[in-house]
C-alpha positions as a printed NumPy array, in Angstrom:
array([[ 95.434,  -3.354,  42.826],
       [ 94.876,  -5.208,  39.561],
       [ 91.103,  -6.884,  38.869],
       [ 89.902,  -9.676,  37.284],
       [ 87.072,  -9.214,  35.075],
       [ 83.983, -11.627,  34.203],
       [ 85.561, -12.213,  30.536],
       [ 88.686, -13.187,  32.032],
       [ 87.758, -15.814,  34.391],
       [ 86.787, -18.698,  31.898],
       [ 90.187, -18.115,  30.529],
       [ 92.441, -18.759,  33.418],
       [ 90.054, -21.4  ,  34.499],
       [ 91.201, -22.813,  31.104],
       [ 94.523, -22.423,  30.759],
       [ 94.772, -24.063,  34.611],
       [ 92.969, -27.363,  33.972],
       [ 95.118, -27.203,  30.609],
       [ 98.577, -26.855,  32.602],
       [ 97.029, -29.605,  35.194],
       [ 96.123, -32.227,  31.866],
       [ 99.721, -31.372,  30.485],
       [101.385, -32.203,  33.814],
       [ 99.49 , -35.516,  33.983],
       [100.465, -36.442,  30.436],
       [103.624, -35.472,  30.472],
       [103.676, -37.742,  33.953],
       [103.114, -40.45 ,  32.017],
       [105.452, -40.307,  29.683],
       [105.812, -40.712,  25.682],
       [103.316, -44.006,  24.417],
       [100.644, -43.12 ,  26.652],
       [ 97.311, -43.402,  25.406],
       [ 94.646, -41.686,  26.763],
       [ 90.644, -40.182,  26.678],
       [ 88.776, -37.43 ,  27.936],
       [ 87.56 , -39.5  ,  30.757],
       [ 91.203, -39.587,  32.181],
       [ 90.942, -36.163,  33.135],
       [ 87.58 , -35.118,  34.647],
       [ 88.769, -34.966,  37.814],
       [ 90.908, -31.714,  37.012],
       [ 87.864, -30.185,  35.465],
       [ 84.404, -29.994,  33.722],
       [ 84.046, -32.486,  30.642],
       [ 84.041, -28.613,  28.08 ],
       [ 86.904, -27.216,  29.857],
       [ 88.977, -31.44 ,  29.552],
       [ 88.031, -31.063,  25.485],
       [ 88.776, -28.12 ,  24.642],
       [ 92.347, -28.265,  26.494],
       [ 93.192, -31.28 ,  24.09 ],
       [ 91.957, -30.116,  21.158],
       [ 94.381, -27.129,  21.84 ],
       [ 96.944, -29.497,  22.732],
       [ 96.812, -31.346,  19.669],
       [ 96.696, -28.415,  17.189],
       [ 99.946, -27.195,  18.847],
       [101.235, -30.987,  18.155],
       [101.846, -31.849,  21.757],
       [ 99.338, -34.781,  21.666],
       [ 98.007, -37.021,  18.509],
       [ 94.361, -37.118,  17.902],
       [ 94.134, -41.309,  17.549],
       [ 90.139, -41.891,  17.05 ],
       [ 87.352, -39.742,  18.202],
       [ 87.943, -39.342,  22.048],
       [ 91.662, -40.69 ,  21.774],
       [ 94.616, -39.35 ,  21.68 ],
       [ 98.   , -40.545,  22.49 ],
       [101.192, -38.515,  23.86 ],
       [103.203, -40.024,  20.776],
       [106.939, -41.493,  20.883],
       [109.199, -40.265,  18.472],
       [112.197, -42.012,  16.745],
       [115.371, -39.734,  15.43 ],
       [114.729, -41.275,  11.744],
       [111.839, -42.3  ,  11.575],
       [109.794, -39.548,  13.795],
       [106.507, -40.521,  15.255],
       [106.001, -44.233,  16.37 ],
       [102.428, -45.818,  15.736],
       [100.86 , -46.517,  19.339],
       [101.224, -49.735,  21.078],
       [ 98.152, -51.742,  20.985],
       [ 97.87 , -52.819,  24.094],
       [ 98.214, -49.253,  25.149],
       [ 95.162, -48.388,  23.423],
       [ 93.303, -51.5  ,  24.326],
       [ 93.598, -50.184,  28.146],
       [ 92.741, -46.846,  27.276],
       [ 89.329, -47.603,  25.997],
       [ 88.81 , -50.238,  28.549],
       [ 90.144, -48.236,  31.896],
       [ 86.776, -46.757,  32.412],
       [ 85.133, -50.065,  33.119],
       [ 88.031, -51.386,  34.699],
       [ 87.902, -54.818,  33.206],
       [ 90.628, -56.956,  32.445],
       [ 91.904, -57.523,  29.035],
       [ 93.509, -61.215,  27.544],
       [ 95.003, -60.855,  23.827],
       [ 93.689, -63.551,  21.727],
       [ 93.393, -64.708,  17.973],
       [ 95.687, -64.491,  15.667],
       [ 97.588, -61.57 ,  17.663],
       [ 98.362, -63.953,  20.737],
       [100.379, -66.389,  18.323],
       [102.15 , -62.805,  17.107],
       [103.038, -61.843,  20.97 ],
       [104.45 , -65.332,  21.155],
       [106.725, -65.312,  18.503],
       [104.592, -68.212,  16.757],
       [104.062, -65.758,  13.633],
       [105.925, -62.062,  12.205],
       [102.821, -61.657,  10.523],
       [100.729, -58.554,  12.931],
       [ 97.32 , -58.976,  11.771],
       [ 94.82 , -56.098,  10.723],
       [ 92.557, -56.508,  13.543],
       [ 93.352, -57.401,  17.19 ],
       [ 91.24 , -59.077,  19.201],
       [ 91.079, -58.477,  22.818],
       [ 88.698, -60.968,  25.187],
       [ 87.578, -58.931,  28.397],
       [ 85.213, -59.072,  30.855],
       [ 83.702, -55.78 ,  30.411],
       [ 82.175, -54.013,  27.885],
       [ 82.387, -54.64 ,  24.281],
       [ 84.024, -51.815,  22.292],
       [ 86.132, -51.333,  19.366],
       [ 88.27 , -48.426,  17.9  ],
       [ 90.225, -48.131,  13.963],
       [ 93.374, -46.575,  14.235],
       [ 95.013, -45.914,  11.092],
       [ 94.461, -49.108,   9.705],
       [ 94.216, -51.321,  12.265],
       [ 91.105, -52.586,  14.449],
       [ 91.224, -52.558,  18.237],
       [ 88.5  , -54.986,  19.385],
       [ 87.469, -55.485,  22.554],
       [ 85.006, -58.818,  22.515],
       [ 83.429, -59.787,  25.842],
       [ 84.072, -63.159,  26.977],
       [ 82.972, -66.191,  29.904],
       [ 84.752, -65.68 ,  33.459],
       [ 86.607, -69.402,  31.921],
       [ 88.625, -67.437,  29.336],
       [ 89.437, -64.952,  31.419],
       [ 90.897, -66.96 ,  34.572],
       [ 94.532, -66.835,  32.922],
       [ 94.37 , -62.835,  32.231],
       [ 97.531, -61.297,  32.129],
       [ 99.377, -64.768,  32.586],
       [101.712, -65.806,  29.558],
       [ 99.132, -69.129,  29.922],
       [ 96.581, -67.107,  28.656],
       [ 98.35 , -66.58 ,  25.626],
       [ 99.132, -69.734,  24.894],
       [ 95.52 , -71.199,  25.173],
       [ 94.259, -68.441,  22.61 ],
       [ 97.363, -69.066,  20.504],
       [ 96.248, -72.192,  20.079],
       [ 92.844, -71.872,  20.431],
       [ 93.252, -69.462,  17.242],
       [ 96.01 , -72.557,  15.447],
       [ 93.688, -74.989,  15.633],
       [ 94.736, -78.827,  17.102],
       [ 96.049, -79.639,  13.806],
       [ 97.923, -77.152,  12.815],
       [100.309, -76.701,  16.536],
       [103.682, -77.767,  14.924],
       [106.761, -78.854,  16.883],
       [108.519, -75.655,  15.596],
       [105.657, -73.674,  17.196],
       [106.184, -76.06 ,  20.467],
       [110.024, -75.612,  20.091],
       [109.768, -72.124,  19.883],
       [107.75 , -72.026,  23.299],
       [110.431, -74.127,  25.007],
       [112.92 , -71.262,  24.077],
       [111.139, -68.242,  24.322],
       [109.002, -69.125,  27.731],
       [110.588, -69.228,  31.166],
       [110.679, -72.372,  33.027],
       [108.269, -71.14 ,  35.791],
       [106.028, -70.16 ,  32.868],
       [105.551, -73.317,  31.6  ],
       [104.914, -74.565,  34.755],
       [102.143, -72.253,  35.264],
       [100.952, -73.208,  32.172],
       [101.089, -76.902,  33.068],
       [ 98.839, -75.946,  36.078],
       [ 96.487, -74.25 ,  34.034],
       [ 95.371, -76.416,  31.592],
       [ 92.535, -76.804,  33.444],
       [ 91.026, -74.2  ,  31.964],
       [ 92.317, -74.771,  28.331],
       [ 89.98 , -78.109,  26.126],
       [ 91.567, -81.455,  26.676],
       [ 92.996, -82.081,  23.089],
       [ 95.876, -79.051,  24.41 ],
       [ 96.724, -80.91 ,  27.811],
       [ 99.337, -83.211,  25.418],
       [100.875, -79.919,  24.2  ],
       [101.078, -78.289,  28.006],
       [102.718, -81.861,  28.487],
       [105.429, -81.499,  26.144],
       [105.949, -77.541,  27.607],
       [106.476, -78.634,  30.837],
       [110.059, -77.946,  31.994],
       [112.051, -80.808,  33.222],
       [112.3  , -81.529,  36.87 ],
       [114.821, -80.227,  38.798],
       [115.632, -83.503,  40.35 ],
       [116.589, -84.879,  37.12 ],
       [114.876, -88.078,  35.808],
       [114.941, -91.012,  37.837],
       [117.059, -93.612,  38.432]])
């Protein structure tokens, strides 16, 4: 019968939490972005590090930041694709569990208001405050009142921080027109209903976003 010696114990120890992090990312799938913290439950915090730094050197993962990496997609021509934002955003923020609302001048970009990404995203949330540079762009996470964050993950929330970020002035009836085309009708209903928690001077645009009754208008 074969033995297993001191020596050799750390290194099937490793190479098992390794296969158990690869199996998880793989899980996932390509675009997944990801830290440490996402794997201490298959082993100690040494054993989670030193399995990704391995998988990175053999070019299975992407080193993103210090303590992020991403499992990267790849394009025939033009070969690895720059992570999502949003991907990251939750990555960083997954440990607090908070919730995350886009906001500046990258809301008016998820819209379709602008082409134009900008250099540094902004993320409201309503846990902690972090940020992370990524090539050469800025992930921020800034923390916010419970009031910006009550339309989280709603395509309303966009739209107040669109504007928010356009300024009252500067909200143009292409930007409006857009909206009508781009958002679905139950959308800009919701969006109608939440104006309460958007400032008064955008209740005229909600107004002009609401979709028209299904009734027709009256005789």
């Amino acid at each position: 019968m074969g033995s297993i010696s001191d020596k050799s114990l750390p290194v099937i120890v490793s190479q098992i939490v390794k296969n158990k992090i690869l199996s998880r990312i793989y899980g996932k799938g390509r675009g997944w972005v990801f830290t440490p913290n996402h794997f201490l439950d298959l082993g100690a915090r040494s054993a989670v590090d030193q399995a990704l730094s391995r998988l990175t050197t053999a070019g299975t993962i992407r080193r993103l930041a210090f303590g992020l990496y991403d499992y990267p997609k790849k394009h025939p021509k033009l070969g690895l694709l720059s992570p999502n934002p949003d991907a990251i955003a939750r990555a960083i923020s997954e440990k607090d569990d908070s919730r995350l609302q886009p906001s500046g001048a990258y809301a008016v970009n998820l819209l379709g208001l602008s082409q134009q990404v900008p250099a540094k995203i902004v993320y409201l949330t309503d846990g902690a405050e972090k940020s992370v540079e990524v090539g050469k762009q800025l992930i921020k996470l800034r923390r916010t009142t419970p009031k910006n964050m009550a339309t989280a993950g709603r395509p309303s929330g966009l739209v107040i921080q669109a504007f928010r970020y356009l300024k009252k002035d500067s909200v143009t009836d292409d930007h409006i027109a857009t909206l009508k085309r781009t958002l679905p009708d139950a959308d800009r209903e919701r969006l109608w209903k939440d104006r309460v928690y958007a400032p008064a001077w955008m209740h005229p645009l909600f107004e002009q976003l609401k979709p028209p009754s299904p009734m027709g208008p009256a005789t």
